[in-house]
Biopython code that builds the backbone (N, CA, C, O; Angstrom):
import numpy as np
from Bio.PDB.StructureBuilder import StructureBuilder

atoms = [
    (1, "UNK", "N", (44.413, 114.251, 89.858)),
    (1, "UNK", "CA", (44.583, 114.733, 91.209)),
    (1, "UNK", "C", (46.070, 114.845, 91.487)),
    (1, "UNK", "O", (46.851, 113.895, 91.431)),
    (2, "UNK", "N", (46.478, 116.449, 91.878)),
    (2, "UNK", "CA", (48.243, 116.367, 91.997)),
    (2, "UNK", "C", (47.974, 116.501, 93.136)),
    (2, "UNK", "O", (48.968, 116.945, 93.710)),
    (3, "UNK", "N", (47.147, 116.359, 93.814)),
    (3, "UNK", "CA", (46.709, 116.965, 95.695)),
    (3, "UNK", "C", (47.872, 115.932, 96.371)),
    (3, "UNK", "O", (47.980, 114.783, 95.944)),
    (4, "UNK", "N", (48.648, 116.395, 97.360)),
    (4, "UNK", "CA", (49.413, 115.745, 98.436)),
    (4, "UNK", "C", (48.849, 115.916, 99.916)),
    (4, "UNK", "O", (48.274, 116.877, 100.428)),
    (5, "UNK", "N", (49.240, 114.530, 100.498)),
    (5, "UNK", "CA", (48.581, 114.464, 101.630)),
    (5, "UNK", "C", (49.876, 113.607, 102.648)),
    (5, "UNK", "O", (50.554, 112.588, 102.518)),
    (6, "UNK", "N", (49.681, 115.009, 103.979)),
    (6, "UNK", "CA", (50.953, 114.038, 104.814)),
    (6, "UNK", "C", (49.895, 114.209, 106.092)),
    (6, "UNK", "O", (49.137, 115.096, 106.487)),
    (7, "UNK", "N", (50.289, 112.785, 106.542)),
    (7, "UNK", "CA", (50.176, 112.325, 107.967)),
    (7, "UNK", "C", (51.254, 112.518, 108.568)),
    (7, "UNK", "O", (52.324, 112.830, 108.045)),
    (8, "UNK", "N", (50.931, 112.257, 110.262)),
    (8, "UNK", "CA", (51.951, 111.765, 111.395)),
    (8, "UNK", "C", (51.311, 110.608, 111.756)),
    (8, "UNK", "O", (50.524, 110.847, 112.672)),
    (9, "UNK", "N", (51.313, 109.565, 111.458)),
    (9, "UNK", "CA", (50.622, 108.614, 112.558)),
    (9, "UNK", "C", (50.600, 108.658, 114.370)),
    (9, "UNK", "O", (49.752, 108.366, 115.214)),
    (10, "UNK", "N", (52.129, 109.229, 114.421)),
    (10, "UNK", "CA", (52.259, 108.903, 115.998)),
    (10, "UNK", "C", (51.534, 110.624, 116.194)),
    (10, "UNK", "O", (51.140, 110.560, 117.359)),
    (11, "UNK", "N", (51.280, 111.628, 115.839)),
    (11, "UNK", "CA", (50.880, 112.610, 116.364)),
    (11, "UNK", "C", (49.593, 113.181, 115.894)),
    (11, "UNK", "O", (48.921, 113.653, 116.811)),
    (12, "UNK", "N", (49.058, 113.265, 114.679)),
    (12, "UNK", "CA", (48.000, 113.529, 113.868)),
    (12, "UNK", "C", (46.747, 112.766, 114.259)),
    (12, "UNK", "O", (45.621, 113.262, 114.220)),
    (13, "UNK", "N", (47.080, 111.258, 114.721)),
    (13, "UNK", "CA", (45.737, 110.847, 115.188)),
    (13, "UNK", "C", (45.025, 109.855, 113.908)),
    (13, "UNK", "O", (44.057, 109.108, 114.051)),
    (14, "UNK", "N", (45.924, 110.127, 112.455)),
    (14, "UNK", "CA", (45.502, 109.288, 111.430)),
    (14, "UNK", "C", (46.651, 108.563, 110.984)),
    (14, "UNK", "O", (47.742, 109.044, 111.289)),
    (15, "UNK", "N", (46.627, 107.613, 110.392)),
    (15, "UNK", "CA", (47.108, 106.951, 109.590)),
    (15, "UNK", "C", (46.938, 106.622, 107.791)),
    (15, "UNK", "O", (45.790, 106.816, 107.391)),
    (16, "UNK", "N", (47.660, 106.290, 107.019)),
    (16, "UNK", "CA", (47.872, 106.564, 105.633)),
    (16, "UNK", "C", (46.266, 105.221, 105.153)),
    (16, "UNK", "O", (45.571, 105.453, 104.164)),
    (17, "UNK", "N", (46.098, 104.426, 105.732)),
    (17, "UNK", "CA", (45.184, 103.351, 105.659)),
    (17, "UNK", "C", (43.479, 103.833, 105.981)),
    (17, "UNK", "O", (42.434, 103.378, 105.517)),
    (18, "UNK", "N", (43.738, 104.984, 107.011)),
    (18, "UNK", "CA", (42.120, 105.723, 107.057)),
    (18, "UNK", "C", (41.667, 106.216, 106.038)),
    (18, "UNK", "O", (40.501, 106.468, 105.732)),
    (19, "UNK", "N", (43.383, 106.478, 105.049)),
    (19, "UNK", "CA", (42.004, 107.156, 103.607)),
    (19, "UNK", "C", (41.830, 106.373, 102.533)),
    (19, "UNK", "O", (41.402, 106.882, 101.498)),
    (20, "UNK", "N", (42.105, 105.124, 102.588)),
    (20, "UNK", "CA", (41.934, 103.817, 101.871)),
    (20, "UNK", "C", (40.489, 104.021, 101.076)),
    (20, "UNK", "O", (39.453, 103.610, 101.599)),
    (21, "UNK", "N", (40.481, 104.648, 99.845)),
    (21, "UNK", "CA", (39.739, 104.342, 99.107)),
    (21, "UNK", "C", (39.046, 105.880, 98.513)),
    (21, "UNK", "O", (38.311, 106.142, 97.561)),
    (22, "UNK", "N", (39.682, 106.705, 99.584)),
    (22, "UNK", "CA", (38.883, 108.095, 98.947)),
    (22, "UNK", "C", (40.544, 109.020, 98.492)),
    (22, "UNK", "O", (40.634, 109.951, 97.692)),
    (23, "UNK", "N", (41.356, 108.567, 99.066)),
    (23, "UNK", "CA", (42.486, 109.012, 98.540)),
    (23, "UNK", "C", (43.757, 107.969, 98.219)),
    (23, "UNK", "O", (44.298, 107.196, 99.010)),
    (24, "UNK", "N", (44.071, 108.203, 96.750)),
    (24, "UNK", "CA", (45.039, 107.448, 96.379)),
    (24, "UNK", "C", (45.953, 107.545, 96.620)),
    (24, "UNK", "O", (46.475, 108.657, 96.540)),
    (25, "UNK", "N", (46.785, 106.255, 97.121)),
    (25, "UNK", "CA", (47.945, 106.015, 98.114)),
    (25, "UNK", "C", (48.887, 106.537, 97.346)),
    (25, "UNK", "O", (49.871, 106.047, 97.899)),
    (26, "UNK", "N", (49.347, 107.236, 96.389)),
    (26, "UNK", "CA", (50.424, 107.535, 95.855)),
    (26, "UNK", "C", (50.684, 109.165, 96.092)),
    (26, "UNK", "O", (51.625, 109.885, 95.759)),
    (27, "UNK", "N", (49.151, 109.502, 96.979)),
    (27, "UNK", "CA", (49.707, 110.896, 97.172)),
    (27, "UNK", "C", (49.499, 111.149, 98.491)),
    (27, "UNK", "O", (49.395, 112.300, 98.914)),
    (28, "UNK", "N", (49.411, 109.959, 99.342)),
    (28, "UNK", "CA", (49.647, 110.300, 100.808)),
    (28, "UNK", "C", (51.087, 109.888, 101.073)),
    (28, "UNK", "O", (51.700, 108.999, 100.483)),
    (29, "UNK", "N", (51.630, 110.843, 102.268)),
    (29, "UNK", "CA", (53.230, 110.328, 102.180)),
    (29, "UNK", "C", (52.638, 110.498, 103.824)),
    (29, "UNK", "O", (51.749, 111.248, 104.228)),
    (30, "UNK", "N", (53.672, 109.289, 104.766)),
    (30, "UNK", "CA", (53.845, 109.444, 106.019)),
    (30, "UNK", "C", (54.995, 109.798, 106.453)),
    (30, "UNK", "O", (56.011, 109.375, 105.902)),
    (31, "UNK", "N", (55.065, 110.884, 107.831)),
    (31, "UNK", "CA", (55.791, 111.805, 108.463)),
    (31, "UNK", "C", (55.783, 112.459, 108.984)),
    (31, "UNK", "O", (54.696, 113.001, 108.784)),
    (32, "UNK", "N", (56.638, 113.331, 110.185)),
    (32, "UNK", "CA", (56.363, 114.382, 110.710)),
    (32, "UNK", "C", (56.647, 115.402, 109.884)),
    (32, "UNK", "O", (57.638, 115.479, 109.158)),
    (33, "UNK", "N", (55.354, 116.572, 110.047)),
    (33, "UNK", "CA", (55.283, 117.540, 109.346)),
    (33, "UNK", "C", (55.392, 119.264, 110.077)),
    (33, "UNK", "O", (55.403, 120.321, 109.447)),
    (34, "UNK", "N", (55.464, 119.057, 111.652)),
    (34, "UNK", "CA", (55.830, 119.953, 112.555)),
    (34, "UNK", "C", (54.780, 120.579, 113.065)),
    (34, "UNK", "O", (54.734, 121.777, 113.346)),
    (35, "UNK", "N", (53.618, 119.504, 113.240)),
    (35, "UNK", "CA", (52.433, 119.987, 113.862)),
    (35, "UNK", "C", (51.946, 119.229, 115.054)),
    (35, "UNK", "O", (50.830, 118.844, 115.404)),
    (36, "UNK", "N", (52.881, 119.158, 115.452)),
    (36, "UNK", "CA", (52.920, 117.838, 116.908)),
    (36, "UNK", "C", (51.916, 118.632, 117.687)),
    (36, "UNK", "O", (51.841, 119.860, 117.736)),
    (37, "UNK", "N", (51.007, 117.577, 118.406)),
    (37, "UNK", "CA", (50.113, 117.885, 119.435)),
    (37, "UNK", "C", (50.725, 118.617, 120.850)),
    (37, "UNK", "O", (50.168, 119.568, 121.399)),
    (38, "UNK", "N", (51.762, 118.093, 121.241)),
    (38, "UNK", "CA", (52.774, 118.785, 122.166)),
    (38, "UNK", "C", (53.259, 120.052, 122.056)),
    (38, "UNK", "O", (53.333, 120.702, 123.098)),
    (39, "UNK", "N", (53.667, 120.641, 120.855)),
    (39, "UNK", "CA", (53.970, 121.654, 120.739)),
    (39, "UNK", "C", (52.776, 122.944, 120.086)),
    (39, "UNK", "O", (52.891, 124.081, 119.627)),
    (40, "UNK", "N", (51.638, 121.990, 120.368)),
    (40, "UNK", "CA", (50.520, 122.878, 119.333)),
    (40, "UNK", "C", (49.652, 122.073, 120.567)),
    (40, "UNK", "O", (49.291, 120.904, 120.429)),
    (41, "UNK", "N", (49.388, 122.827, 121.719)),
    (41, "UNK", "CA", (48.266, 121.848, 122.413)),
    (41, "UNK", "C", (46.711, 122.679, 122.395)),
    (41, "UNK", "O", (46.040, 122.839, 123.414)),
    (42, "UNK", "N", (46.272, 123.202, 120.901)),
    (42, "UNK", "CA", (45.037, 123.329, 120.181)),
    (42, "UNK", "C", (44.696, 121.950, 119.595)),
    (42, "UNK", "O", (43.588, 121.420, 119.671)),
    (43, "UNK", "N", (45.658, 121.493, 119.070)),
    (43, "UNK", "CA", (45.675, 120.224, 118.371)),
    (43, "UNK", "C", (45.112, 119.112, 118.734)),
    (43, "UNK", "O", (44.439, 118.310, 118.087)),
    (44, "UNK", "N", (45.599, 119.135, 120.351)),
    (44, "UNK", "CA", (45.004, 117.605, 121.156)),
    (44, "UNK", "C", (43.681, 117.216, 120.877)),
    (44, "UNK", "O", (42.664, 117.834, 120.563)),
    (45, "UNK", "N", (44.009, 115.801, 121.110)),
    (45, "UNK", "CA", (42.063, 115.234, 120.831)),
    (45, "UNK", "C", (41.456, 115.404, 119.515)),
    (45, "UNK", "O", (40.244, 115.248, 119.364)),
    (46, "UNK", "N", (42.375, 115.772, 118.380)),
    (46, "UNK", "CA", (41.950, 116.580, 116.824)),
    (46, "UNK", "C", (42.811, 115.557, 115.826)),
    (46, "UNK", "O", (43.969, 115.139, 115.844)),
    (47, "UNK", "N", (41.570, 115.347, 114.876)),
    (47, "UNK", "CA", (42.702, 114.700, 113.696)),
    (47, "UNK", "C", (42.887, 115.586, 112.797)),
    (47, "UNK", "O", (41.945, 116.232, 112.339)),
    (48, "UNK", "N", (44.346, 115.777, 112.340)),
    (48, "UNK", "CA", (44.541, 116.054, 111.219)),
    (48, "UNK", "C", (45.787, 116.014, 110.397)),
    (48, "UNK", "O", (46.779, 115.475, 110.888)),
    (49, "UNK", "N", (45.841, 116.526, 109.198)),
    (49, "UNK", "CA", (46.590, 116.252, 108.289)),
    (49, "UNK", "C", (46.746, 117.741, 107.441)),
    (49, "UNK", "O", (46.017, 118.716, 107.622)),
    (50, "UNK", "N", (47.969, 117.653, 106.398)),
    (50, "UNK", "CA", (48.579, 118.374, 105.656)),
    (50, "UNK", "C", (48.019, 118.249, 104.176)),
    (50, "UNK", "O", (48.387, 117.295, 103.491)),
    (51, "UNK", "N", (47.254, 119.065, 103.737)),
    (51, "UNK", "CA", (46.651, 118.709, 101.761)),
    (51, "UNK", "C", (47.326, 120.382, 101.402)),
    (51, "UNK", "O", (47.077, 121.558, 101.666)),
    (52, "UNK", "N", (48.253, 119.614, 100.685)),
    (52, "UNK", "CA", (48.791, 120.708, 99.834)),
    (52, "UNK", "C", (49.583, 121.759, 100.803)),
    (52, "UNK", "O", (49.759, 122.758, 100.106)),
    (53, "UNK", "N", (50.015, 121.931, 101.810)),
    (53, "UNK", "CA", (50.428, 122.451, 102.447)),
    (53, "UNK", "C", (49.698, 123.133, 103.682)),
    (53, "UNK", "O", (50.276, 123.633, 104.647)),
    (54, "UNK", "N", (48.537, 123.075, 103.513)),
    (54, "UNK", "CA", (48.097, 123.828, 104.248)),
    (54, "UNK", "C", (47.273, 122.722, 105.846)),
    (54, "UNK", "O", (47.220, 121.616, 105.307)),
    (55, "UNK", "N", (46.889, 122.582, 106.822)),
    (55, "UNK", "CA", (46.693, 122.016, 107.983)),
    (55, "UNK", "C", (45.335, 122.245, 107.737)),
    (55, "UNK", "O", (44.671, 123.259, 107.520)),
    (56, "UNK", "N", (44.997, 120.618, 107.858)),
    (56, "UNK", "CA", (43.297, 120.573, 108.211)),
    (56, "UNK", "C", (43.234, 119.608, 109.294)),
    (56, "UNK", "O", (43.795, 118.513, 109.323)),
    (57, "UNK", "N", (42.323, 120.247, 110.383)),
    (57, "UNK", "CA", (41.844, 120.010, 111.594)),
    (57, "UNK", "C", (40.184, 119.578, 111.291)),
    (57, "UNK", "O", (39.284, 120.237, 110.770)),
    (58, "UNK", "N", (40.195, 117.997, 111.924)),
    (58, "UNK", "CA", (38.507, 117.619, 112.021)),
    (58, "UNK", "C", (38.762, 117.292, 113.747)),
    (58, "UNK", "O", (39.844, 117.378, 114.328)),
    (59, "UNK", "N", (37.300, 116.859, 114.414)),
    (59, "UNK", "CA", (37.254, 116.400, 115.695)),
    (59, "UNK", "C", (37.338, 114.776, 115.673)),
    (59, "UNK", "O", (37.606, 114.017, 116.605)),
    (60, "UNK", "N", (36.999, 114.458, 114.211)),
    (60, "UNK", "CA", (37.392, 113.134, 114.248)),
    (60, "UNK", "C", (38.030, 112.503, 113.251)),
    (60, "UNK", "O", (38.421, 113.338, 112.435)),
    (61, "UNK", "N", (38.401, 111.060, 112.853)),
    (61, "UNK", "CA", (38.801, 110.593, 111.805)),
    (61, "UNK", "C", (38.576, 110.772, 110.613)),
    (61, "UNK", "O", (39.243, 110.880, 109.584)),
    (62, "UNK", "N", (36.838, 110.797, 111.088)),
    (62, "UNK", "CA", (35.875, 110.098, 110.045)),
    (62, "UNK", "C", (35.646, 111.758, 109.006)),
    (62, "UNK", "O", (35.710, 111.829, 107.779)),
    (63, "UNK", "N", (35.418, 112.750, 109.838)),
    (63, "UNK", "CA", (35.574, 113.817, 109.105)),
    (63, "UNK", "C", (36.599, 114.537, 108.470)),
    (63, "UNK", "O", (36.496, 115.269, 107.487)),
    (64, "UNK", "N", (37.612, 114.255, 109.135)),
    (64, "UNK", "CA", (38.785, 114.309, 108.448)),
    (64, "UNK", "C", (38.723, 113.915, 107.464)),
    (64, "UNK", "O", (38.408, 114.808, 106.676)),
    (65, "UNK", "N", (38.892, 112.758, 106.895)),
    (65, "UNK", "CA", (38.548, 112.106, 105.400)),
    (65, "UNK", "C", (37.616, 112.932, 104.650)),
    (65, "UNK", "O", (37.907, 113.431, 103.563)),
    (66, "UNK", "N", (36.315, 113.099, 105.325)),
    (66, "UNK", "CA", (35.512, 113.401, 104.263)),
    (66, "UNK", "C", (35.796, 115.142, 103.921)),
    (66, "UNK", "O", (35.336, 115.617, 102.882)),
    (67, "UNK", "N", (36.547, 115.966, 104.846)),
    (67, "UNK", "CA", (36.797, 117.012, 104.502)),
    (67, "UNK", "C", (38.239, 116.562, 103.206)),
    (67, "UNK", "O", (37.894, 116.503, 102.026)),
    (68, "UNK", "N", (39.470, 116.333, 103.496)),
    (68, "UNK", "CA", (40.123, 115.775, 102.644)),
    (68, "UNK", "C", (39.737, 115.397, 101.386)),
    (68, "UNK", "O", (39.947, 115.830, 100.253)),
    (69, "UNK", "N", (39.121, 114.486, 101.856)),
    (69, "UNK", "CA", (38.555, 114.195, 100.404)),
    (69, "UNK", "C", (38.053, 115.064, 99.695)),
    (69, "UNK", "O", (38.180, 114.949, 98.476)),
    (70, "UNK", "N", (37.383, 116.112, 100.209)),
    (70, "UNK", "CA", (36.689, 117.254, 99.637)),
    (70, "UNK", "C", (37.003, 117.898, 98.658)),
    (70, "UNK", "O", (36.393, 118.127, 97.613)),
    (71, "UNK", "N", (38.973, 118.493, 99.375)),
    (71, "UNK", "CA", (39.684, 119.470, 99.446)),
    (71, "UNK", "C", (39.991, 119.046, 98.286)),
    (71, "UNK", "O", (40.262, 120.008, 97.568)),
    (72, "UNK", "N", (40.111, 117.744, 97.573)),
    (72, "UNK", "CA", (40.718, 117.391, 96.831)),
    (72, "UNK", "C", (40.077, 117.405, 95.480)),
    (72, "UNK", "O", (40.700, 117.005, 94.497)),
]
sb = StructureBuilder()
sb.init_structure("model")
sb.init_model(0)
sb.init_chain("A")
sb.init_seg("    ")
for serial, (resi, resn, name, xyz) in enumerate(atoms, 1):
    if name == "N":
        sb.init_residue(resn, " ", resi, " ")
    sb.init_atom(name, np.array(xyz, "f"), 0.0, 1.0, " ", f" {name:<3s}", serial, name[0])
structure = sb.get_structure()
């Protein structure tokens, strides 16, 4: 798996610890990635994250992961 995965904790809604076990910690990196809920207010109330460059949007945590994980 070369798949990369970035969070925001303070804006994304996830943290690097939600994917504890379906994605290996060596390819999640934490940071802002320029998809702030503020400046993107589609975003609000939405988790998501960066795989491979591209922005994935779930309505919740829990799907988030399991799409992620998917992708991967």
């Amino acid at each position: 798996m070369s798949a990369k995965v970035r969070v925001c904790k303070k804006c994304s809604g996830v943290s690097p610890k939600d994917f504890k076990g379906t994605v290996d910690k060596s390819h999640i990196r934490s940071g802002c990635f320029g998809a702030c809920a503020k400046k993107h207010p589609e975003l609000k109330g939405k988790a998501y994250a960066k795989v491979d460059g591209k922005l994935v949007v779930r309505d919740s945590k829990k799907k988030l992961v399991k799409a992620v994980a998917a992708a991967l």
